[in-house]
Backbone as CSV, one residue per row, in Angstrom:
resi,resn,N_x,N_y,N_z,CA_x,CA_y,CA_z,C_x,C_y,C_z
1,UNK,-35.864,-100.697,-170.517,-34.414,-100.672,-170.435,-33.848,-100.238,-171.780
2,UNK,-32.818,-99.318,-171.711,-32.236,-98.609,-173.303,-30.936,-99.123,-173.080
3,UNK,-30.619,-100.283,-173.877,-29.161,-100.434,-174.136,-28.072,-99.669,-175.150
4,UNK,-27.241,-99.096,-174.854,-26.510,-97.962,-175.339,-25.815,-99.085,-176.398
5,UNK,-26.340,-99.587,-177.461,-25.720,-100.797,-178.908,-26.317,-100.123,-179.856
6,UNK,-25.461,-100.297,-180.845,-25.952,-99.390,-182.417,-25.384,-100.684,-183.351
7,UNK,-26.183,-99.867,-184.760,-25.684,-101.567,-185.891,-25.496,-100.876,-186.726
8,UNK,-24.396,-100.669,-187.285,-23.895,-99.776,-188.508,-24.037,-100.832,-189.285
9,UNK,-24.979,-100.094,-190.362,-25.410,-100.762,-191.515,-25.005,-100.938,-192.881
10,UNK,-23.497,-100.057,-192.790,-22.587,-99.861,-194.118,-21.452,-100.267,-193.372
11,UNK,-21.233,-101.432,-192.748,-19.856,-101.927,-192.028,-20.270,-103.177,-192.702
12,UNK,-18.833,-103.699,-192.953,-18.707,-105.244,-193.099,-19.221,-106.366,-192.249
13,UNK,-18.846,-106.132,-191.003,-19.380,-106.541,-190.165,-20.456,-106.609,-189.943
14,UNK,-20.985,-108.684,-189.831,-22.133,-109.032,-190.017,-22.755,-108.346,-188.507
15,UNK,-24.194,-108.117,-188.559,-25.318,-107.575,-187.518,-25.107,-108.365,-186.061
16,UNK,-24.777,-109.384,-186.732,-24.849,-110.370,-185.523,-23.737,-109.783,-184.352
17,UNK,-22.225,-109.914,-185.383,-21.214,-109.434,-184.962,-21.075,-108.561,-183.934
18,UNK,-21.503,-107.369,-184.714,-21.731,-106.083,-184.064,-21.900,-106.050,-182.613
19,UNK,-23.624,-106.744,-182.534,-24.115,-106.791,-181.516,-23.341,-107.428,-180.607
20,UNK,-23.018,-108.816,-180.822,-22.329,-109.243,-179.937,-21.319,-109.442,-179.027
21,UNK,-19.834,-108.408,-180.099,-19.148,-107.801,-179.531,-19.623,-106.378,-178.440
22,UNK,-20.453,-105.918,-178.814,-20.913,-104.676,-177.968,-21.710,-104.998,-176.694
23,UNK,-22.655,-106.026,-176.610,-23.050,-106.423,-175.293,-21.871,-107.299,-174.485
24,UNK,-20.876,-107.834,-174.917,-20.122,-108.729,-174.156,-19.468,-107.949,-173.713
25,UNK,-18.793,-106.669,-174.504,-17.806,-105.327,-173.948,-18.631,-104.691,-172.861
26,UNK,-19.736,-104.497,-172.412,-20.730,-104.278,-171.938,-21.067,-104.915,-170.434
27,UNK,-21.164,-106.228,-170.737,-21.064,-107.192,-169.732,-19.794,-106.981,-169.012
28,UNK,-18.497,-107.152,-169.613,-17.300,-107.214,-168.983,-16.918,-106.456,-168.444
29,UNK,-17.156,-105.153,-169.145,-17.050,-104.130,-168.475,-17.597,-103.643,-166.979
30,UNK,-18.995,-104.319,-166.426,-19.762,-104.001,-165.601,-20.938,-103.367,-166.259
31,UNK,-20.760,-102.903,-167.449,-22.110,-101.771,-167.437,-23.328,-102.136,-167.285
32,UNK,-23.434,-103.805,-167.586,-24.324,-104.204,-167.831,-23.862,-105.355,-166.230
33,UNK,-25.344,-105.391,-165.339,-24.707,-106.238,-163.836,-25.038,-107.784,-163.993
34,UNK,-24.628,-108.180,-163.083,-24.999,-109.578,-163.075,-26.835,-109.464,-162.851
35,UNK,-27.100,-110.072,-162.979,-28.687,-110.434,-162.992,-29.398,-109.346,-163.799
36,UNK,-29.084,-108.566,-164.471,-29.764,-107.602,-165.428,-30.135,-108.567,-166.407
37,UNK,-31.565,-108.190,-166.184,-32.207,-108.562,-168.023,-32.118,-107.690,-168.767
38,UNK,-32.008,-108.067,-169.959,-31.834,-107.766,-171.572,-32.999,-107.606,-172.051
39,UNK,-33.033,-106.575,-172.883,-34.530,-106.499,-173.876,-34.913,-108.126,-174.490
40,UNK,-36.067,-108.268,-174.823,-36.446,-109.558,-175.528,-36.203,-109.169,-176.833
41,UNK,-35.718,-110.628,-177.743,-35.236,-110.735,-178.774,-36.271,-109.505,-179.950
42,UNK,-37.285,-109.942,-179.881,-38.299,-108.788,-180.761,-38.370,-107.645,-180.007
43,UNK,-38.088,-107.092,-179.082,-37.903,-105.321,-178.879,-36.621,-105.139,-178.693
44,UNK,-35.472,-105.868,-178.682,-34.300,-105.279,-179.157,-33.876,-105.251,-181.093
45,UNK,-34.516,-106.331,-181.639,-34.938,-106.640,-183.252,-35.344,-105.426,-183.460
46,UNK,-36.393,-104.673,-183.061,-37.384,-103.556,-183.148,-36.903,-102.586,-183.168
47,UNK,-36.321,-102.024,-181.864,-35.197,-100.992,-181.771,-33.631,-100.762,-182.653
48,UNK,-33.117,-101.734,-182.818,-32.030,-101.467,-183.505,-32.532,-101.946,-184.897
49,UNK,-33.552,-101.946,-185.518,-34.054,-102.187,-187.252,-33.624,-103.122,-187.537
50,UNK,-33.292,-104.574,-186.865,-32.603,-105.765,-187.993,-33.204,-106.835,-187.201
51,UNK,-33.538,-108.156,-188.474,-34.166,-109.277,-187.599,-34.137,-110.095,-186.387
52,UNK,-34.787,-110.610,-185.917,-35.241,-110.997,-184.440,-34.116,-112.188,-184.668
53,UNK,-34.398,-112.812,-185.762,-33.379,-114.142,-185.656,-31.493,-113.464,-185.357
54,UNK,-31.409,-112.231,-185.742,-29.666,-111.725,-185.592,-29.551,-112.072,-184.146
55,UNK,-30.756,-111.521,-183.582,-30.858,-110.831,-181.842,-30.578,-112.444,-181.320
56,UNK,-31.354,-113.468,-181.679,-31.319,-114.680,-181.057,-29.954,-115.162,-180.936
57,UNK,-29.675,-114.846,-182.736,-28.523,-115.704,-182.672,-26.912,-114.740,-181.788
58,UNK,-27.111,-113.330,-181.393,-26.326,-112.589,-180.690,-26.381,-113.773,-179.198
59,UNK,-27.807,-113.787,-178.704,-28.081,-114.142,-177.094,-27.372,-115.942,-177.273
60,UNK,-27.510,-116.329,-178.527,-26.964,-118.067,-178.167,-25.821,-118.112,-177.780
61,UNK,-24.719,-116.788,-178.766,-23.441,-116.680,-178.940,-23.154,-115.994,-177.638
62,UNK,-23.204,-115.581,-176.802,-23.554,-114.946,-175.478,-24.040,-115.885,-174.199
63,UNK,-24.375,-116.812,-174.798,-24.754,-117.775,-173.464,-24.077,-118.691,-173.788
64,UNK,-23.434,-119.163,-174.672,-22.292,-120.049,-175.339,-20.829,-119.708,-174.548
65,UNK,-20.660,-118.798,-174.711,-19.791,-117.658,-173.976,-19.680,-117.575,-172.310
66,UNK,-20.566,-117.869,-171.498,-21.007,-117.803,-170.473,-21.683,-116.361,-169.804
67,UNK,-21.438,-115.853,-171.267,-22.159,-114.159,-170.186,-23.765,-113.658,-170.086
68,UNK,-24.310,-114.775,-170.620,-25.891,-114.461,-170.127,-26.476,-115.374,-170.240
69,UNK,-27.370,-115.512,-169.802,-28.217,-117.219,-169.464,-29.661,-116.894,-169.993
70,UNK,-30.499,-117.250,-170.388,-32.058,-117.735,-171.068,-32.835,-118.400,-170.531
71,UNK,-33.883,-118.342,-169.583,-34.676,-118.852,-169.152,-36.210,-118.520,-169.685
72,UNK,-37.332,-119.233,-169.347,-38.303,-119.817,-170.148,-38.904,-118.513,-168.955
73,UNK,-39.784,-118.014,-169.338,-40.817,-117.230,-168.575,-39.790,-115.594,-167.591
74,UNK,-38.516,-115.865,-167.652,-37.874,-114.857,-166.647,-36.656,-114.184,-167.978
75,UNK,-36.620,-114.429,-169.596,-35.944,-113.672,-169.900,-34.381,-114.053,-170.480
76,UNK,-33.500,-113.043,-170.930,-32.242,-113.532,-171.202,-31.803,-112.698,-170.105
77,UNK,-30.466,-112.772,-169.059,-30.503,-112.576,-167.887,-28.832,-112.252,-168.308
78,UNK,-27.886,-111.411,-167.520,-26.523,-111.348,-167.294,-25.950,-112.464,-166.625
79,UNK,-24.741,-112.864,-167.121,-24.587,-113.696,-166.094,-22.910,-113.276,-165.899
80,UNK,-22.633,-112.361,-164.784,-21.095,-111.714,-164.865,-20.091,-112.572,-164.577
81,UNK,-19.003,-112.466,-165.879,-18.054,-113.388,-165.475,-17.188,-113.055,-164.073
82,UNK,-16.734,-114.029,-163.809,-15.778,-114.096,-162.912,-14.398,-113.605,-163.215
83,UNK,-14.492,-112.082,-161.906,-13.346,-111.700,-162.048,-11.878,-112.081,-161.552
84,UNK,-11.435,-111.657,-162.390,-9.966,-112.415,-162.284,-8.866,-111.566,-162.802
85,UNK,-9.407,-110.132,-162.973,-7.904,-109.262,-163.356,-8.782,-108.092,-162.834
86,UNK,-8.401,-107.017,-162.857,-8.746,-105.291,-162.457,-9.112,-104.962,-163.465
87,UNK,-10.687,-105.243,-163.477,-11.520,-104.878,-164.837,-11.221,-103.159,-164.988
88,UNK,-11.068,-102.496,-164.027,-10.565,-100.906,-164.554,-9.389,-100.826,-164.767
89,UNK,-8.650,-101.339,-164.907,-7.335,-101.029,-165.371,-7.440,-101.782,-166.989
90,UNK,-8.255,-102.611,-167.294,-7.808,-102.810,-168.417,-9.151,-101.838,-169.662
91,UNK,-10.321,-101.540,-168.234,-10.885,-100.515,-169.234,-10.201,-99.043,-169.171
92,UNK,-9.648,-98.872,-168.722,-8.864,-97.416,-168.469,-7.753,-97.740,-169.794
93,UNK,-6.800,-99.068,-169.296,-5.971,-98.917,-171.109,-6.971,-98.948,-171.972
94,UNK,-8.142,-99.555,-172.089,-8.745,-99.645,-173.731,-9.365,-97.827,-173.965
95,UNK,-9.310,-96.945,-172.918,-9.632,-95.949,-173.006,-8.662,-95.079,-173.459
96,UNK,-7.106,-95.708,-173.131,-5.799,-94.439,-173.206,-6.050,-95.097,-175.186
97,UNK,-5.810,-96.720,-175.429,-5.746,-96.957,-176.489,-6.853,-96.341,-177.700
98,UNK,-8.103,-95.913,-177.392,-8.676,-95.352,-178.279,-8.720,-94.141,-178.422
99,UNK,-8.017,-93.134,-177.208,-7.673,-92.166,-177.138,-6.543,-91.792,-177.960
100,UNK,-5.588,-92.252,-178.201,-4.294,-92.119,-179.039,-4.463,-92.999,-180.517
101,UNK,-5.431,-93.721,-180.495,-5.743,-94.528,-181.945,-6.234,-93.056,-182.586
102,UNK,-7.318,-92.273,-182.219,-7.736,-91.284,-182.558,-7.252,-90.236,-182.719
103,UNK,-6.011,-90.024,-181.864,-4.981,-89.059,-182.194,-4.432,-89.302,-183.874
104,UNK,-4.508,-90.142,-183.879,-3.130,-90.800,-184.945,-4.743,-90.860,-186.177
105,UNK,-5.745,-90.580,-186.070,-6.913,-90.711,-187.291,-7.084,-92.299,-187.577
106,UNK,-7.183,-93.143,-186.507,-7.574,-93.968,-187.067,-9.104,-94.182,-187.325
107,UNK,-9.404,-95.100,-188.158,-10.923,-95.223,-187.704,-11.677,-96.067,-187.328
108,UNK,-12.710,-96.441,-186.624,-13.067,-97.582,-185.742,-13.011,-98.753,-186.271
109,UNK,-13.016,-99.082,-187.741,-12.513,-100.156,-188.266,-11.254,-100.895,-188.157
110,UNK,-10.209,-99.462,-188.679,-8.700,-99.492,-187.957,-8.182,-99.961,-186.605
111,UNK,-9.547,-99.566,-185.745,-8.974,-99.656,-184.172,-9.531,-101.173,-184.118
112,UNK,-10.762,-101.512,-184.425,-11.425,-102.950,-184.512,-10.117,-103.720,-185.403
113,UNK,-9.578,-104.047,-186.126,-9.009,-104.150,-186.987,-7.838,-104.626,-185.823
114,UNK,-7.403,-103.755,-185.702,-5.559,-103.754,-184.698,-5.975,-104.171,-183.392
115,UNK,-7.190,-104.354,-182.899,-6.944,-105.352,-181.729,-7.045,-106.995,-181.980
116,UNK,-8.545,-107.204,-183.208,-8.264,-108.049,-183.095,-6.634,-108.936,-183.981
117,UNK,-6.087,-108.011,-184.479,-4.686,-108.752,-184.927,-3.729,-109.410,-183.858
118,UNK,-4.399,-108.234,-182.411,-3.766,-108.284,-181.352,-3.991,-109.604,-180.560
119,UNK,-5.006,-109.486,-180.457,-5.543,-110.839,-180.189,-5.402,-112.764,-180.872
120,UNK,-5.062,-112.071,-182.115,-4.594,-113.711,-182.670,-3.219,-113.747,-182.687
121,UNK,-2.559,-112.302,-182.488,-0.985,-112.810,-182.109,-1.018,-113.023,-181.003
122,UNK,-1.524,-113.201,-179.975,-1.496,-113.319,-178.353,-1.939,-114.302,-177.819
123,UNK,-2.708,-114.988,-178.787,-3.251,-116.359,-178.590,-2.175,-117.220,-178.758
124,UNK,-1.058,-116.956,-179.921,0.343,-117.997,-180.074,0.828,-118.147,-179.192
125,UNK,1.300,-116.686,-178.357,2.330,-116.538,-177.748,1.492,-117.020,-176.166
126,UNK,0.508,-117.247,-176.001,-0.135,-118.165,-174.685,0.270,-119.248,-174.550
């Protein structure tokens, strides 16, 4: 299985981070299904060049989360949240939004950057 996750290695953003935002966007999105297994912690470690302990600690923060589960002999497993809004409509805006972030030169830091601002002002106003 080739998971489409990269670890930019001159970003601030700790490894762990990275990863973990990118498989959960992943998960939510659908790309990744319910009952899909995940590479094991040492051949996803392997593949993306950074330690096995990042990978673990990505899958705790991920099953903490509710979006993938760990079992003994069968793997780290998807576990798809429950939908509850029109997962394409809000990946279609995050598509118009990085489409016009890019118009305007931002850069993926910028765009990482301005959602999550978005996100802790939106948490008040909940």
């Amino acid at each position: 299985m080739t998971l489409t996750v990269r670890i930019d290695t001159t970003s601030p953003v700790p490894h762990y981070e990275q990863l973990r935002s990118q498989l959960a966007a992943l998960i939510t999105a659908g790309t990744l299904a319910d009952g899909q297994r995940l590479p094991t912690v040492r051949v996803l470690a392997h593949d993306l060049g950074i330690a096995p302990g990042t990978v673990s600690r990505t899958y705790r923060d991920l099953e903490t989360a509710g979006l993938v589960t760990t079992r003994r002999r069968v793997g780290t497993l998807v576990t798809a949240p429950v939908a509850t809004l029109d997962r394409s409509a809000v990946t279609e805006a995050a598509r118009r939004f990085v489409r016009i972030a890019r118009d305007h030169g931002l850069t993926d830091t910028e765009v990482r950057d301005a959602v999550a601002a978005e996100l802790v002002l939106s948490r008040g106003a909940g």
